[in-house]
N, C-alpha and C positions, 0 to 999 in steps of 0.2 A: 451573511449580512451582519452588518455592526451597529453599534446601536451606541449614541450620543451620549454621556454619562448625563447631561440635562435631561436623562427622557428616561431616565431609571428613577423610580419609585421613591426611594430615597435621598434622591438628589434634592438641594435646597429650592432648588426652582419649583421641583415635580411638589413640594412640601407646599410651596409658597399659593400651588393652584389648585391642592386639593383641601388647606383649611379655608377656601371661601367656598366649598361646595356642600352641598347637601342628598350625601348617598344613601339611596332610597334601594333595600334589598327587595326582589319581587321574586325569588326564586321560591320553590314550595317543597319542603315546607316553611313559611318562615320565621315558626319560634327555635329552631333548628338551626339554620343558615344566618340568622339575624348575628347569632353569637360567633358566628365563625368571621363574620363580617367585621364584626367590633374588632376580634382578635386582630385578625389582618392586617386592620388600620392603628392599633395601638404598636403593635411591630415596626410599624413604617412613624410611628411617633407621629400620625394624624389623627387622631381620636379624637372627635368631638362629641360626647356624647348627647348633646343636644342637639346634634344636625344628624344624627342617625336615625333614619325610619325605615322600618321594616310594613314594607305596600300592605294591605288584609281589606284593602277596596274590595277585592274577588270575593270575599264571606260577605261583603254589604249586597254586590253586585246578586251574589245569587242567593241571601236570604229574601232580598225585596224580589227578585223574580219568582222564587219557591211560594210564596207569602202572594204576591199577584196570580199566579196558576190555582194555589189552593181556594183562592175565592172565586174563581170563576173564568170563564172563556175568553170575556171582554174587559179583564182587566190591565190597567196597561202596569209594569215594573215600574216603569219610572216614576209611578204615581208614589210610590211608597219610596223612604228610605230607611233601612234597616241598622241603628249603628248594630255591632258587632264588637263584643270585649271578650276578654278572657284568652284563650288557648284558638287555635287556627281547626282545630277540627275534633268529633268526638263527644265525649264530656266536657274537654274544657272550651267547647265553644259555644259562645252565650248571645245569640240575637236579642236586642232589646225590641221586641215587639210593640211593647207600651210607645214607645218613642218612636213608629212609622211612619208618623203624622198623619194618618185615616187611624178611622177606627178600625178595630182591628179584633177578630175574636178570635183567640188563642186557641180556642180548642177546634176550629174549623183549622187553624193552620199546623199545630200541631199535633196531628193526631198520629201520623205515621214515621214523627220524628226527623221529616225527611230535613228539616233546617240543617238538622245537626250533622247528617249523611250528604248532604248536596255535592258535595265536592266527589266524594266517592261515587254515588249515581253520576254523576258524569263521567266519570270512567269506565263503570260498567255499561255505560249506554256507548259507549267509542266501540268495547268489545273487541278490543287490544289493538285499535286501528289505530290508536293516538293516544292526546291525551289534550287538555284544557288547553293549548295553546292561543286561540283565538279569545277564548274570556279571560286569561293572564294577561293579554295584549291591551284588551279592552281596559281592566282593572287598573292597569302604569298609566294609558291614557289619561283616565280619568284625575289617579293621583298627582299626576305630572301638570296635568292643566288644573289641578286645584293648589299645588307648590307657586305653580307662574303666576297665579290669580293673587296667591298671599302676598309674593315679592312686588309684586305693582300698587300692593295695598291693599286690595279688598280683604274684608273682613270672612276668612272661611275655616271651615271645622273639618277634620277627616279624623277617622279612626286610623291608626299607627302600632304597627309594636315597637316598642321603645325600651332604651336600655333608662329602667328606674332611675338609678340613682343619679342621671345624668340632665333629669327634670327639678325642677324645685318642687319638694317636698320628698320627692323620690326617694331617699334612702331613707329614712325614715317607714316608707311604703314598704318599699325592700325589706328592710330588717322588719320588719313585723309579721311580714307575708311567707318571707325567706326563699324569694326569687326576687331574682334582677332583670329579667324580662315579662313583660305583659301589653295585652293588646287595651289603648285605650283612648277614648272620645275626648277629644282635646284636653289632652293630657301634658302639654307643652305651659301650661298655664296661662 
């Protein structure tokens, strides 16, 4: 098979259709994959780095469900929303509880740490039959229909990892913090 030099990556056309897009990485891990993404597209000399997001819906998705279970049987996830900053899993991942919009008692939800584990419990609960596919699916979903929501106008927020210095203020972020990726709550300004 041959392939059009207009449908190689590089070509002026392929250029012309991917700086009006906005590529949203959802692979996992994504403070990991996010940088490999940037690289790729700086290579191909499409680098924007304010149209880069890297998806971490999944750490909202399942601190508000971790956070709806901890309080009880009949609570529903969707009641809460959880942003989620910092690192995608671990220490460096930081649910904002304060900001669920219910109230919300911390030490009923974090007792057994599991916010910070959720990702990992769901693998150990697959028990090597899989892995998060169906809640990564859900996670784009949701990011993808809140991108469409923005481009029609509506006014919406999503947490993103984002490449700093490519936000306004962002390098200045960067150089203080001394990284260039971080996950954060409308960070786009």
């Amino acid at each position: 098979m041959t392939r059009d030099a207009s449908s190689t990556p590089s070509s002026p056309q392929s250029q012309q259709h991917v700086q009006h897009q906005s590529p949203a990485s959802l692979q996992t891990p994504v403070n990991s994959t996010l940088p490999v993404v940037a690289e790729t597209l700086r290579k191909e000399d499409v680098f924007d780095p304010a149209r880069l997001f890297g998806v971490t819906t999944l750490d909202v998705v399942r601190a508000s469900t971790f956070i709806a279970h901890a309080l009880g049987d009949n609570v529903d996830p969707n009641a809460f929303k959880v942003p989620v900053v910092g690192g995608h899993s671990g220490a460096t991942i930081l649910p904002l509880c304060s900001q669920a919009g219910s109230s919300v008692e911390l030490d009923e939800v974090l007792g057994g740490g599991g916010c910070y584990s959720s990702g990992d419990e769901i693998v150990k609960s697959k028990q090597g039959a899989g892995s998060a596919t169906t809640c990564i699916a859900y996670a784009g979903f949701r990011f993808v229909g809140a991108v469409l929501a923005a481009r029609n106008g509506d006014s919406v927020t999503k947490e993103a990892y984002v490449y700093l210095p490519g936000i306004p203020g962002g390098k200045e972020i960067a150089a203080e913090l001394g990284v260039e990726y971080v996950c954060c709550e409308d960070c786009a300004g």
